[in-house]
N, C-alpha and C positions, 0 to 999 in steps of 0.2 A: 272372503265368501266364495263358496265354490256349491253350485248344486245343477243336477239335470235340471235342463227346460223342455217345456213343452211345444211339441210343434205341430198336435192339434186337442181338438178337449176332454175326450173323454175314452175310458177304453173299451165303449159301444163302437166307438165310430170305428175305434182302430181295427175293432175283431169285424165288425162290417165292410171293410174295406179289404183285410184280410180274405175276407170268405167268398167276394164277389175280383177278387185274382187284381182290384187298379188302386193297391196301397201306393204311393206316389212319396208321402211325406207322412208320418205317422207320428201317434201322438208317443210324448216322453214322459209319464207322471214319474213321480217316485215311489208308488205301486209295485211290491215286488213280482205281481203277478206276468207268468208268462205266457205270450201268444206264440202260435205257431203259424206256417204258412209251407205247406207242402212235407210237413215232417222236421224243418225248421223251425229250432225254439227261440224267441225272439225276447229278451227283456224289455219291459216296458221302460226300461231307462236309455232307450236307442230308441232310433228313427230311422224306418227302412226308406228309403230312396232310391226308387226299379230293385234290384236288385245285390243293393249296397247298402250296406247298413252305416248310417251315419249318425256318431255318439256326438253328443253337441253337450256342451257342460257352459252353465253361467260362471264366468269369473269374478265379476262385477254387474253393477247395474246394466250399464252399456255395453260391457265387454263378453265376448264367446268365445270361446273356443270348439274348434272341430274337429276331431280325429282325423289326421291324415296320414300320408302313408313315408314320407318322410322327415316332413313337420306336423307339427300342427295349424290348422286354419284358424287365424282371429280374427274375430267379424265384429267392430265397432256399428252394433246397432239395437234397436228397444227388443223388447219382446214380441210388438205384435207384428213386427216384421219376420221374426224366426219362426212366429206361429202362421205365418200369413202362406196358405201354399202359393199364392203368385211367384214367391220367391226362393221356391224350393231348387229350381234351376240355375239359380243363379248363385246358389249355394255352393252345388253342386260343383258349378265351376271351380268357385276358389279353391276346395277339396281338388279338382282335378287336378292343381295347379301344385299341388306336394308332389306329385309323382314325375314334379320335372326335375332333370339334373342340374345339382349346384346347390335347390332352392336350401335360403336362408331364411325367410320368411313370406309366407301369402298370408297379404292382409285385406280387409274388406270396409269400405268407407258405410256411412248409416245412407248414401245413396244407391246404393249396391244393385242391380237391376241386371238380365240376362245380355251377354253380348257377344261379340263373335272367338271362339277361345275363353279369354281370359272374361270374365263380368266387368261390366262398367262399372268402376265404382273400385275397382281392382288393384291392390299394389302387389306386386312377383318380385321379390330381393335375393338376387343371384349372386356367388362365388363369382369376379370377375377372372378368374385363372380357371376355374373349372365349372362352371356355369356356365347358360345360354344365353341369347337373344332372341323372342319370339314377336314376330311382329302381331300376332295375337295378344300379346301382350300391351302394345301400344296402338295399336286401332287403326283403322284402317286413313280416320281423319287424321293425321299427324301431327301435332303441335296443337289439335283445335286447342284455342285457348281463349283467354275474354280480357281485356284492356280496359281501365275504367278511367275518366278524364274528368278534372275537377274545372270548374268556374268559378268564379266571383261574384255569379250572378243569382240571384234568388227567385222562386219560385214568383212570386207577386213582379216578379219583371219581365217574367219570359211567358208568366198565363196568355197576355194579349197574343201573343206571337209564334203560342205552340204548333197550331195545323199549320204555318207558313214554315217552321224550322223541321216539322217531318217532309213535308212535301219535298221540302229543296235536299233533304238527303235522301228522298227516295230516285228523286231524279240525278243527282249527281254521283252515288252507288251504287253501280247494277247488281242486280240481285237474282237469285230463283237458281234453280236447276241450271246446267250447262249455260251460266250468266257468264257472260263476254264483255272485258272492258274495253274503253274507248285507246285505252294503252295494249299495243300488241309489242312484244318485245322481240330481239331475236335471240339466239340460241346460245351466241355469243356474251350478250346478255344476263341473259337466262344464268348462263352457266356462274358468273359474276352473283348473283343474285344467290346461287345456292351454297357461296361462298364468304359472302359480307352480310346477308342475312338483313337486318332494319338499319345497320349502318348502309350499304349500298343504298334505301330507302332516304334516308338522312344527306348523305351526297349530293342525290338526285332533286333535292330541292322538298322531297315530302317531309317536313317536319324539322325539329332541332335539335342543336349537337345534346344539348340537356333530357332530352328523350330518352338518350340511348344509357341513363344512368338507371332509369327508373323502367327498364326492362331486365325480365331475368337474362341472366348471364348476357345482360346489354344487346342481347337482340341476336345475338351470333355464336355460334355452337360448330364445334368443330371435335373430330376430324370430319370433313365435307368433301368429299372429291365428287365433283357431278363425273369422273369417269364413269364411276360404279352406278351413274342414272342412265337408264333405258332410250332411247329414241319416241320411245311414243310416250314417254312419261313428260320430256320437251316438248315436245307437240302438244300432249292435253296443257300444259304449266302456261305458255306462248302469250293467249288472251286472257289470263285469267287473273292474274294480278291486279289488284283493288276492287275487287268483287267478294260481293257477301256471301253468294251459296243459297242454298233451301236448307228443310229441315228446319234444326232448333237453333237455327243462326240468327243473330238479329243484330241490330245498331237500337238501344233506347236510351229515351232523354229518362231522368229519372230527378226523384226529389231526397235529400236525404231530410228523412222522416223523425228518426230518434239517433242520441248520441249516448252509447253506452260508456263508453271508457273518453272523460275528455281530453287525458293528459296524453293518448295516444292519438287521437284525433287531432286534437290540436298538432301534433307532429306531424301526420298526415294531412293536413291540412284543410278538416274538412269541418265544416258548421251543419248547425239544422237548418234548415229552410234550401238549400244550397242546390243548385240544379247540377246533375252530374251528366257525362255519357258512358255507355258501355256499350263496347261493340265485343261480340263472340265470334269467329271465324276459325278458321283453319288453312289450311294446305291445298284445298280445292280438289281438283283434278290430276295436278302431280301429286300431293302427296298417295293419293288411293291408287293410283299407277303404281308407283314406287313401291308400297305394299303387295298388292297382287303381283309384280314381278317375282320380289323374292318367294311369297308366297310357293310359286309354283318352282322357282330356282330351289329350292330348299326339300321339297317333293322329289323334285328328279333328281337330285345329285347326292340327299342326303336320308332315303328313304330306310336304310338300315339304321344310322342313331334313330332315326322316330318311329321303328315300329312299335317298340313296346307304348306308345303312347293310351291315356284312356280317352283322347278325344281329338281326333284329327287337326282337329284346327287349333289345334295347341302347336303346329308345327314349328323348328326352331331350329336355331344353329348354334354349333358349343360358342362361344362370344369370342374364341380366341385362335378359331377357325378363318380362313380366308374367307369365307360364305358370311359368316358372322360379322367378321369385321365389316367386308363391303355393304352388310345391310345396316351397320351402324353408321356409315359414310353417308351412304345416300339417306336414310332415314335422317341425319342430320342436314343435308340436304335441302329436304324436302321441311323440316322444321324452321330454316334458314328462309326461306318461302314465305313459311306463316307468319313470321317475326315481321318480314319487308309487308307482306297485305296489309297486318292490322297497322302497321306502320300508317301505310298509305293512306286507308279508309279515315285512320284516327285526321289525318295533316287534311282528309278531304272534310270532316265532321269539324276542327277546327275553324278552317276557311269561313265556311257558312255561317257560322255561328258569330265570328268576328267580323263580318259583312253587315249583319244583322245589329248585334252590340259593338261596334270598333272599338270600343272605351275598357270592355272587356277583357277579363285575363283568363282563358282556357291553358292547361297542362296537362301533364300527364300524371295520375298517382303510380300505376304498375301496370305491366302486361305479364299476364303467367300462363304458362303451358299446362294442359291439363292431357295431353297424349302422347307422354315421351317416353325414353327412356334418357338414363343419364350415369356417368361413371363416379360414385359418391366415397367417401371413407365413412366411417361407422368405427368406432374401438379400434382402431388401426388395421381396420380390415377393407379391403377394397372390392366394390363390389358395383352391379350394374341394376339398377332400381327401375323395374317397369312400373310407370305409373300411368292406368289408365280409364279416365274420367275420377281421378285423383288429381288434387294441386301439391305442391310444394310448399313446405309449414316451418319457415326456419326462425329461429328464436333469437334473442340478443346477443349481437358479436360474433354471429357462425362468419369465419370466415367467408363462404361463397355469397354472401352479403353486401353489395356495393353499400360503398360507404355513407349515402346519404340516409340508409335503413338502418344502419350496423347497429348501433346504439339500441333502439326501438325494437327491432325485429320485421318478418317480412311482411307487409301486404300480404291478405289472403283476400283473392274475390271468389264469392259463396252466388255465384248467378241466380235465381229461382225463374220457374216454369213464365210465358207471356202474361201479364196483369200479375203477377205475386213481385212479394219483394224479392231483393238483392241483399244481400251482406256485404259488409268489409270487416274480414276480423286481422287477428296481427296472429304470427304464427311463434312457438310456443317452444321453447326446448323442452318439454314432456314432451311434445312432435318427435323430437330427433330421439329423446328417449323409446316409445311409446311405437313412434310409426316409421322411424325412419323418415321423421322430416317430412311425413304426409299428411293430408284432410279431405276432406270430401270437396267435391267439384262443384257440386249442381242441387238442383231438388229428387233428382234420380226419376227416370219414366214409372209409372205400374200399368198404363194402359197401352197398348200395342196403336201403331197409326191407321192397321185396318178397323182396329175398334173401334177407333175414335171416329171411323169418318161412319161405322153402321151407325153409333149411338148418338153422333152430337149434325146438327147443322150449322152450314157458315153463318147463318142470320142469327141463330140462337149466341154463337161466341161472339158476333161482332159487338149484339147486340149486349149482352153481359159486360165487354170491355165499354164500352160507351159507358155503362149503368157507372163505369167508375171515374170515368172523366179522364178515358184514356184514347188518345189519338191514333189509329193503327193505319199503315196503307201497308199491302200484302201482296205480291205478284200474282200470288193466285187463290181460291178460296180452300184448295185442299191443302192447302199448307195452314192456313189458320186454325182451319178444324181439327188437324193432327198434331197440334204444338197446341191445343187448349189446355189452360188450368187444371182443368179436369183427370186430364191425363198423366198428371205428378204427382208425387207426393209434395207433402205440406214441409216446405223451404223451411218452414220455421222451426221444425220438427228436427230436423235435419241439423242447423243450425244449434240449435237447442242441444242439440245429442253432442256435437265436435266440441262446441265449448264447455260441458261438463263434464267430460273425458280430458278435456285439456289438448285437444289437438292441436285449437285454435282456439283464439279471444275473439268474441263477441266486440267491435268497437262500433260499429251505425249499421242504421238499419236502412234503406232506400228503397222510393214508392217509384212503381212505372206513372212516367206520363205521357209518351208519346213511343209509340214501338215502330218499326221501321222489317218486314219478313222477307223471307223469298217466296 
């Protein structure tokens, strides 16, 4: 099935928008009628976009396609997101994202949302011989990623004792904006850390040797040379290890709710009623150093590959350039970082928990990165996969698979917005066919965090999280207000879309009960 969509409703609106010069996104019937705009005739089967005309065709239910200029763009998402102009820019982007050199495919998760360069929500599949590296590609949080941790414990055990188990990980966590932990390390250190990654984490006494089975590529991503890291990227990195951040970072207790797939579940190890943790973090303050360094290294040194570019912050480096390579060292790095945090946070969320229950059995299910880039094969092509605010979706037996998945396929965790659910699906070889091994991350933002603080108050979200029997403590009240429900789309939606696409499987579904903010 192949036909234009529409990306708004009617061709009143379009010749209205036309005529008053702020057509933005316009409508696609199958109308052959045409408009114009300036002495430019326009098919009603396009979509002008400023000054770009962008032909969007349905392939599928869920699937689109986007004219681009040396791919085409596929945008795994519904309709009334491609009709939705919120997300006309964000469109935009992954169209931008054809005009980089190498590209083999820009793909779009149904999270898909505006972001710096590349869209959240964004996968860039580069020629690793003649292709780039763009750290717009992989975001400015590096590795942010989400770790989900199972018990043995059931909701009817831990209801008495939930405001005593957020409490003791809000204090035992720091959290917020420039959050400083009680571990200051040194550089020396540091440097060790941006090398062994959740194993140096593991060494050190946070957590167990069986951890590092049930993290992607075991917690440790190489090539890593902290040469190729900055001095003040050291310096922000220093305190900052075992800290949560602000933003849409959280550590919550959670319930699982429904079991869709038992016989994977059961492999995963998870029941109904069954209390889980998930913590979301990232790379802090080194990894966003690490990014802005090159950032600007990449500007000054390599300002002729990127003039032709259509949007500055696409800026990049051929991936087999020295520039290239060392942003792929330290971006590994700095991922190396994120591995050892959620490490820490997880061995600190353990403690507690088994203080509290001693009898108790907390583990780990998976931690996955949702900001990386990474060097993948595909049909015996080798190549460099930006994935960002994208997970990793790999199906039974992919080799890069540790062996306790192999059989099964990967953990996928589907985070959703404060008070919505979580997912856990299993990742799919239609993935590797499909996406290159990718799915969607999150519930994807639609409202901005300036909107949220005009339109929503802290007492109105605390209060709606209460209405659910949901425990929250938050360093601050603007962070509550701008991570509210309100402000995402509906997880389920989302969800709902990756599994009938076949990205990913559907296996439980999980209720927040206690959240934990910056």
């Amino acid at each position: 099935m192949q036909e234009r969509c529409a990306i708004m409703r009617t061709e009143g609106d379009v010749a209205k928008r036309l005529r008053r010069g702020s057509a933005k996104s316009l409508c696609v019937g199958s109308n052959p009628t045409v408009a114009s705009r300036g002495g430019v005739s326009l098919p009603f089967c396009s979509a002008f976009l400023g000054v770009i005309l962008m032909d969007i065709k349905r392939i599928d239910k869920y699937i689109f396609s986007i004219k681009g200029k040396n791919v085409d763009a596929i945008v795994f998402t519904d309709q009334e997101t491609v009709n939705d102009p919120e997300f006309r820019e964000a469109l935009q982007q992954i169209v931008n994202v054809t005009h980089m050199p190498g590209i083999v495919a820009a793909l779009a998760m149904p999270d898909i949302h505006w972001g710096y360069g590349f869209p959240i929500g964004g996968v860039g599949v580069f020629d690793a011989k003649n292709g780039v590296i763009s750290p717009g590609g992989i975001g400015f949080d590096i590795n942010c990623g989400v770790r989900l941790m199972l018990t043995s414990l059931s909701f009817e055990e831990v209801k008495p004792h939930l405001r005593k188990l957020v409490e003791a990980i809000y204090e035992s966590v720091p959290v917020g904006v420039g959050a400083s932990g009680a571990l200051k390390v040194s550089e020396k250190t540091l440097r060790k850390v941006c090398i062994e990654g959740a194993h140096w984490a593991v060494d050190n006494g946070y957590g167990l040797k069986e951890d590092l089975e049930r993290i992607e590529d075991t917690g440790r991503l190489s090539p890593a040379n902290p040469d190729h890291v900055s001095s003040k990227a050291f310096e922000r990195g220093l305190d900052e290890l075992n800290t949560l951040g602000a933003g849409n970072h959280f550590i919550e207790i959670q319930k699982v709710e429904r079991i869709y797939d038992p016989t994977v579940a059961e492999a995963f190890g998870l029941f109904e009623g069954q209390v889980a943790i998930s913590v979301h973090c990232g790379s802090r303050g080194f990894g966003h150093q690490i990014a802005t360094d090159y950032i600007q290294i990449m500007r000054d040194k390599l300002a002729q590959h990127n003039k032709d570019l259509p949007d500055k912050q696409l800026i990049n480096a051929p991936f087999d350039h020295p520039i290239g390579q060392q942003y792929f060292s330290a971006m590994n790095c700095a991922a190396n970082y994120a591995f050892a945090n959620r490490q820490m946070i997880g061995h600190a969320v353990r403690t507690i928990f088994l203080k509290i229950f001693p009898a108790a059995r907390v583990w780990l299910l998976y931690d996955v990165a949702h900001n990386i880039a990474k060097v993948e094969t595909y049909n015996g092509r080798r190549l460099i996969i930006h994935r960002k605010g994208a997970t990793r979706s790999l199906g039974p037996n992919n080799p890069l698979l540790q062996d306790i998945y192999r059989s099964v396929g990967q953990p996928v965790l589907i985070p959703g917005s404060m008070g919505s659910a979580s997912y856990v699906l299993v990742g799919t070889k239609k993935a590797e066919e499909l996406s290159y091994g990718s799915t969607a991350h999150g519930a994807g933002r639609t409202v901005g965090r300036r909107a949220a603080l005009r339109s929503l108050s802290y007492e109105e979200v605390l209060r709606e999280l209460k209405e659910k029997g949901i425990e929250v403590m938050s360093k601050g009240k603007k962070t509550l207000v701008e991570e509210a429900p309100e402000t995402y789309k509906d997880v389920d939606r989302v969800v709902e879309i990756v599994d009938q696409v076949g990205l990913s499987k559907k296996v439980a579904r999980l209720i927040p009960l206690g959240v934990v903010k910056g």
